[in-house]
PASEBA-1860 file (N, C-alpha, C; in nm, 3 decimals):
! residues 116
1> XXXXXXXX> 0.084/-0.118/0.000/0.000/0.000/0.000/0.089/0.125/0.000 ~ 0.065/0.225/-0.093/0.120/0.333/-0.092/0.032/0.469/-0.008 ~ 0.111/0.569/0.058/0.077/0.649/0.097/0.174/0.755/0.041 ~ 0.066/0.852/0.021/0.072/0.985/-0.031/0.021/1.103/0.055 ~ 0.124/1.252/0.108/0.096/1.324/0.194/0.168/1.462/0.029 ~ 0.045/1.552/0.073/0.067/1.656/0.025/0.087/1.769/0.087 ~ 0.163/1.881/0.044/0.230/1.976/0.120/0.253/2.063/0.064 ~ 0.266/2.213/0.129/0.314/2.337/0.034/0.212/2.455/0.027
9> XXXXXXXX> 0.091/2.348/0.044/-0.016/2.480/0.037/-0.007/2.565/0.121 ~ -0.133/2.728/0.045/-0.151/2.789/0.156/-0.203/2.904/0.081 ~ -0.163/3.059/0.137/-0.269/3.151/0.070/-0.161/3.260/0.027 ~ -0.175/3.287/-0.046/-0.081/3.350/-0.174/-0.122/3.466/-0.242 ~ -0.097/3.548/-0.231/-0.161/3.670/-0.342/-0.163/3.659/-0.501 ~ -0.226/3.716/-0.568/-0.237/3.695/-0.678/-0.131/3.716/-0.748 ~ -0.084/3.636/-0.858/0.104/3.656/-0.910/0.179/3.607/-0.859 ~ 0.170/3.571/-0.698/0.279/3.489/-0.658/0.315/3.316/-0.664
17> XXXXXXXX> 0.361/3.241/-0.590/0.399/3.172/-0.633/0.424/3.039/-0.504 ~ 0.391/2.872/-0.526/0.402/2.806/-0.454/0.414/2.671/-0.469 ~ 0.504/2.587/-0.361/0.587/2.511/-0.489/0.490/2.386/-0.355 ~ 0.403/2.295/-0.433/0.349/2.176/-0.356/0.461/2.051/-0.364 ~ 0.442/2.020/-0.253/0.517/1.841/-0.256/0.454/1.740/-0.252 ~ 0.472/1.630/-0.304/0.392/1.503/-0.285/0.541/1.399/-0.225 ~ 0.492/1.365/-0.114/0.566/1.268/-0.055/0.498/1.143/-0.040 ~ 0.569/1.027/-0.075/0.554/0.918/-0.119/0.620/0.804/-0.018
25> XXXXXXXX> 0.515/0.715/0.065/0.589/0.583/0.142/0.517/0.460/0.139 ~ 0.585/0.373/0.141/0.512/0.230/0.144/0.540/0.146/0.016 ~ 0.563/0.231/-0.096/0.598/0.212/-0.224/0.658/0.294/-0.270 ~ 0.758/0.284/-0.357/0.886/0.364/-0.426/0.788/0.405/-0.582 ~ 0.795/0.501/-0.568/0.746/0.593/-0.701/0.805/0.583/-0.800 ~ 0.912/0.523/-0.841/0.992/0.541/-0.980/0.902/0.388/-1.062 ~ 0.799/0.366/-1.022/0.747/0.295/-1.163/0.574/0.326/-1.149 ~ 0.542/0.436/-1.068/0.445/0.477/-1.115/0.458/0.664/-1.209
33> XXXXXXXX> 0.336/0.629/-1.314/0.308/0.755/-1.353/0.240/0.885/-1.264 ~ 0.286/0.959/-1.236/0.234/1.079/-1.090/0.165/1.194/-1.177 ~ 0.070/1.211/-1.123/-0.004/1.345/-1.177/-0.064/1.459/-1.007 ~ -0.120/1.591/-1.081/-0.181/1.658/-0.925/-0.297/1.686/-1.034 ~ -0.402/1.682/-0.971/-0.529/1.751/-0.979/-0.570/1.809/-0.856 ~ -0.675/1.893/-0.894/-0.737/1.989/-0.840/-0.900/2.005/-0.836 ~ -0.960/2.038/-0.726/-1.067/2.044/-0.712/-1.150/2.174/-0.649 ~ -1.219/2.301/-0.706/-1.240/2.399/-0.649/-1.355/2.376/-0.608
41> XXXXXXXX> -1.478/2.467/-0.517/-1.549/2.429/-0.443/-1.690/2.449/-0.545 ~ -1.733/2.333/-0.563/-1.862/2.321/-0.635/-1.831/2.256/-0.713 ~ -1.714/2.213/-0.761/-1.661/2.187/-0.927/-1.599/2.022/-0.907 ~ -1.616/1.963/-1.049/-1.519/1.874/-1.003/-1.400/1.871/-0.974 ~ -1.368/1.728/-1.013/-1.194/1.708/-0.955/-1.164/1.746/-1.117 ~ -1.052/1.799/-1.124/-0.982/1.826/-1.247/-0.847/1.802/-1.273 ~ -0.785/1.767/-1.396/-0.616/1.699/-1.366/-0.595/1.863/-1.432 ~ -0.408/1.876/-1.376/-0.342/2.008/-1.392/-0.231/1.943/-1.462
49> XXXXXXXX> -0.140/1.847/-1.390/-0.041/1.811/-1.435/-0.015/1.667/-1.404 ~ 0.092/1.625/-1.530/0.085/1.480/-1.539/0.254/1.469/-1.540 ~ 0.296/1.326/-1.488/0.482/1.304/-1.548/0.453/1.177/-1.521 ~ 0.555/1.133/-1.666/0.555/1.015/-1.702/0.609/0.923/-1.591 ~ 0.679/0.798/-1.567/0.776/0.722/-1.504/0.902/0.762/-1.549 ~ 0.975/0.781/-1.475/1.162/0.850/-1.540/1.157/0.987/-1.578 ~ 0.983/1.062/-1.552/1.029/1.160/-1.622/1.038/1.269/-1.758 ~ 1.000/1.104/-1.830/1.062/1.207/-1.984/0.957/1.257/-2.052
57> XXXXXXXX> 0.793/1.258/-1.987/0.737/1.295/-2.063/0.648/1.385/-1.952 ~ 0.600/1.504/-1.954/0.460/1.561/-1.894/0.376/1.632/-1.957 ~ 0.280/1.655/-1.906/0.140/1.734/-2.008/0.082/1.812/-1.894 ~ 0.035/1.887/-1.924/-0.042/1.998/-1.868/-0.173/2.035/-1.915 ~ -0.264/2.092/-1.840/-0.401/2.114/-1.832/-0.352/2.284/-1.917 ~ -0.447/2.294/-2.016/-0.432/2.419/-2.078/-0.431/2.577/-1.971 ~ -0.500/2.545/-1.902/-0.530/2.674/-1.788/-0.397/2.668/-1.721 ~ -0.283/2.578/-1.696/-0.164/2.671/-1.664/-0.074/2.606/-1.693
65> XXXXXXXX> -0.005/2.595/-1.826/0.075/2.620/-1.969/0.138/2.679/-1.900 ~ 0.233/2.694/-1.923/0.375/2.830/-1.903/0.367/2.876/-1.760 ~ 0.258/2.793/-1.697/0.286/2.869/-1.531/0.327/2.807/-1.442 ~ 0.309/2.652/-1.434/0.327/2.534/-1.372/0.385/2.442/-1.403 ~ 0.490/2.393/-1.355/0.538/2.271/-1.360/0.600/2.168/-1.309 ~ 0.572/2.063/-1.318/0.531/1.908/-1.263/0.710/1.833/-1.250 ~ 0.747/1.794/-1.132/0.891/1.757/-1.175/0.881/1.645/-1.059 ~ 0.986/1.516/-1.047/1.017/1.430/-0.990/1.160/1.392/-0.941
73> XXXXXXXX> 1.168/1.361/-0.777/1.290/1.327/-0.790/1.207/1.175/-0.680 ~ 1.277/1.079/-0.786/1.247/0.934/-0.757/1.342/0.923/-0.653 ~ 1.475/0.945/-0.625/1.542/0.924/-0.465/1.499/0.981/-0.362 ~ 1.405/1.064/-0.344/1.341/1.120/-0.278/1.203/1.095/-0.237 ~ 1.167/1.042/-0.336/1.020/0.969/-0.320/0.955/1.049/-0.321 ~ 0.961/1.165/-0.404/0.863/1.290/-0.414/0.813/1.337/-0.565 ~ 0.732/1.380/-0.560/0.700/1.484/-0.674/0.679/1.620/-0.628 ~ 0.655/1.699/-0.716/0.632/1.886/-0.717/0.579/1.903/-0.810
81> XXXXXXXX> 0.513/2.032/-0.752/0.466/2.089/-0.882/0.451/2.257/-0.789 ~ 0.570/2.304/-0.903/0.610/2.447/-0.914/0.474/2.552/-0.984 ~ 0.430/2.627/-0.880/0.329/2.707/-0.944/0.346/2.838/-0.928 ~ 0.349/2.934/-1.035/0.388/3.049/-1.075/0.321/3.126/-1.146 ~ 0.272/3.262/-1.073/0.188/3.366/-1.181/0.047/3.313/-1.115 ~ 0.015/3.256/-1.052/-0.125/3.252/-0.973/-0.235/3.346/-0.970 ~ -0.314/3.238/-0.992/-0.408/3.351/-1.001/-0.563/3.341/-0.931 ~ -0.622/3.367/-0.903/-0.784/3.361/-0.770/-0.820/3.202/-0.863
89> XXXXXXXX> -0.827/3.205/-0.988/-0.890/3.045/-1.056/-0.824/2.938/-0.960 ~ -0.666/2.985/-1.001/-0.661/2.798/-0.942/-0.691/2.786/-0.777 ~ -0.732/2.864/-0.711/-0.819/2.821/-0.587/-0.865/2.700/-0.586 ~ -0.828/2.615/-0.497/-0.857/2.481/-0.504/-0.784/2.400/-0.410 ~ -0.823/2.270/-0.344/-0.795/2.163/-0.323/-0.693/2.083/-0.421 ~ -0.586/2.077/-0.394/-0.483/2.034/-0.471/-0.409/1.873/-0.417 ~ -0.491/1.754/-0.556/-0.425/1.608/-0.471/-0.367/1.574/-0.552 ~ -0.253/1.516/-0.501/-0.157/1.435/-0.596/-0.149/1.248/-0.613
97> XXXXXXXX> -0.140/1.226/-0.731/-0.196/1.059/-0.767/-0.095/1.007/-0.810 ~ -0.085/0.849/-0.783/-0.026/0.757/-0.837/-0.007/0.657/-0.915 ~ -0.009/0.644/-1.005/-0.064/0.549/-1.048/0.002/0.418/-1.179 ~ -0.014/0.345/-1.153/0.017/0.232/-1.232/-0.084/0.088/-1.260 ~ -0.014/-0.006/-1.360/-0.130/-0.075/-1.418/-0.193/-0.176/-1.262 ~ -0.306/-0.149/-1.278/-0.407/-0.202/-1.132/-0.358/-0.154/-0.987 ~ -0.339/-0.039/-0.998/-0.265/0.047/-0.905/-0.316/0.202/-0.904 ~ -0.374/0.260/-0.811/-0.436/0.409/-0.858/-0.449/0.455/-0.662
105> XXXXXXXX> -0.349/0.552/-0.648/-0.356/0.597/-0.526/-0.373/0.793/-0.545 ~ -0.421/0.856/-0.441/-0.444/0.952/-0.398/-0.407/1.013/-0.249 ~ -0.382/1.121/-0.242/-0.297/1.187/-0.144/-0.440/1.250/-0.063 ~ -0.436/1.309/0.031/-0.520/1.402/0.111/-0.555/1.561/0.083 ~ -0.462/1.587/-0.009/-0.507/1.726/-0.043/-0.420/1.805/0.017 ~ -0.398/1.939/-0.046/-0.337/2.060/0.045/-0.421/2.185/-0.005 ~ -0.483/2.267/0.043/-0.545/2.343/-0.011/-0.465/2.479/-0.019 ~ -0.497/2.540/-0.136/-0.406/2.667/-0.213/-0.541/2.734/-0.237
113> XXXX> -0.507/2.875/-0.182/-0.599/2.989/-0.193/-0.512/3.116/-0.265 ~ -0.515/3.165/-0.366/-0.527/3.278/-0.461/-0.606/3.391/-0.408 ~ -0.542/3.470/-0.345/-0.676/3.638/-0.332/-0.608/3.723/-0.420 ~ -0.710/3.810/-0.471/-0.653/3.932/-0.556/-0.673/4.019/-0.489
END
């Protein structure tokens, strides 16, 4: 069983900037694919960012392109995701996932608040 704890959140002015962690135990992350989604209040869950296994590949949710980004360090048993240029939208509940074939875990959330 893997466990996932998220971290980093918090409340930020608009433009600034905050870097979440996903910490990872019970299972070693370097052969699952890791993504964070997000969930604002009323709305669904929504994916932001995705990284492959090793790394070599990630994708992003169009709403933050050029603002965010998703990185891994497998000796560490962590992921991140660097967020920059913020703005009141991504207000939200922010969880980070794990996942591999017959394998699909979720973290607890850290919540990130945006005021303008």
């Amino acid at each position: 069983q893997m466990r996932l704890v998220e971290s980093g959140g918090g409340l930020v002015l608009a433009g600034g900037s905050l870097r979440l962690s996903c910490a990872a135990s019970g299972r070693n992350l370097r052969n699952y694919a890791m993504g964070w989604f997000r969930q604002a209040p009323g709305k669904e869950r929504e994916f932001v960012a995705g990284i492959s296994v090793n790394g070599g590949n990630t994708d992003y949710a169009d709403s933050v392109k050029g603002r965010f980004t998703i990185s891994r360090d497998d000796a560490k048993n962590t992921v991140y995701l660097q967020m920059n240029s913020l703005k009141p939208e991504d207000t939200a509940v922010y969880y980070c996932n794990a996942e591999t074939v017959g394998n699909d875990y979720w973290g607890q959330g850290t919540q990130v608040t945006v005021s303008s």
